[in-house]
Each structure stands twice: as structure tokens, then as C-alpha cells.
N, C-alpha and C positions, 0 to 999 in steps of 0.2 A: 504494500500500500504506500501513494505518495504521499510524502506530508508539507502541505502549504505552510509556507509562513507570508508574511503578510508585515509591510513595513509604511511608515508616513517618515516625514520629515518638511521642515517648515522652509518654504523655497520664498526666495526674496523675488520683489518686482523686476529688477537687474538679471535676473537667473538668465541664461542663452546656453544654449549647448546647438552652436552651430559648426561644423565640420567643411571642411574643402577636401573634394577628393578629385584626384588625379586620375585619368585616364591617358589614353592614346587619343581619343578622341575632343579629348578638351576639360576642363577643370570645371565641378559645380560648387555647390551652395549646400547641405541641407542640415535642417535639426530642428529644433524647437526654440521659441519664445516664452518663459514666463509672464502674461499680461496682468495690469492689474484685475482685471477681467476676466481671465484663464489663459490655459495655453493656445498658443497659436504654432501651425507648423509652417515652416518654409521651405524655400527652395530658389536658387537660381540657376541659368546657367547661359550659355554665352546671348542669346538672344533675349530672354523673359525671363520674371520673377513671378512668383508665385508663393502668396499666403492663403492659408486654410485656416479658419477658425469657426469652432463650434460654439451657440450661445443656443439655448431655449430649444435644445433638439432640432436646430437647422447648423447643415453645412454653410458658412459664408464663407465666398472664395473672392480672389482678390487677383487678378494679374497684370500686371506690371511691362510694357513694352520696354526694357531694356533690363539688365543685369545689373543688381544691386550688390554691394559686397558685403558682409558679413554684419557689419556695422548697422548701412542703411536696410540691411532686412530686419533686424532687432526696431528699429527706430520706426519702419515700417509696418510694423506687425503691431507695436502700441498704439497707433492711431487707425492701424484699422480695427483693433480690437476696441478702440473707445467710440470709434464710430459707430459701429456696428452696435453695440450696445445702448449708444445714445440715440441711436434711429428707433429703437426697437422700445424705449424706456424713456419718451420726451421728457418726463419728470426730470430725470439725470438733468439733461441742457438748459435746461429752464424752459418756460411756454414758451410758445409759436406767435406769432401776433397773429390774428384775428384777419380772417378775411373781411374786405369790405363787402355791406350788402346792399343790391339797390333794390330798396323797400320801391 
């Protein structure tokens, strides 16, 4: 029989575990964001970038016409995670102004 174990630990806003790998065919991007919001994964590579972030049981995805480096996908993945969450949570941004109506 196997036996699970089962671990937490308290990961900062700052957390990134993003990796560059090498190939023959060219160098990407990938790994994870800590958001304040949850995690976000990414990914780039020589032409597009690409974040994924789960909020409220939808996938939101994110792509990016050019190749961000390791830096701008961390920086990239916080704003779309607070994006995403502030569309989703108008409360967070504060109210909308009011459409005008003609009575």
C-alpha cells in the first residue's frame, strides 16, 4: 500500500519559479507565478508569450505577441492576474460610473 503525505508551506507574493531551457531549436520560458490572487503559469518562446490563470473555475489565458523574458512574465502575470480578478469582482476597483440615460 502507498502512503501519501501531504505538505503546505507559506509562498510569498515575489514567489516565481521560472526556468529557460535550451534546445537545438531555440530557448523558452516556462514555470509558475505566485499572484497575489493565485498562481499563474507561463510560458514564452521566440515569437509569443503566454499566461494561464485560473480564478472562479474558468481558465483565463493571456497571449502576448512577442517574447517576454523571465522578469517581464513574473511582472506580466501580476497584472493579468489582478485584472482578471478585478473584471470578474468590480467591488475590488471600485464602481463603474453610471451610464447616462435618456429619460
Amino acid at each position: 500500500m502507498k502512503k501519501i503525505f501531504d505538505d503546505s508551506l507559506s509562498i510569498g507574493r515575489g514567489f516565481s519559479r521560472i526556468h529557460t531551457r535550451e534546445t537545438p531549436a531555440g530557448d523558452w520560458h516556462d514555470g509558475e507565478v505566485a499572484t497575489a490572487h493565485g498562481f499563474a503559469s507561463v510560458y514564452a518562446q521566440s515569437s509569443y508569450s503566454r499566461i494561464d490563470f485560473v480564478h472562479a473555475v474558468r481558465l483565463h489565458m493571456r497571449r502576448i505577441g512577442k517574447r517576454l523574458t523571465p522578469q517581464g512574465l513574473a511582472r506580466a502575470a501580476h497584472k493579468f492576474a489582478a485584472h482578471v480578478v478585478s473584471s470578474a469582482n468590480p467591488q475590488i476597483s471600485g464602481p463603474k460610473p453610471e451610464k447616462n440615460s435618456h429619460e
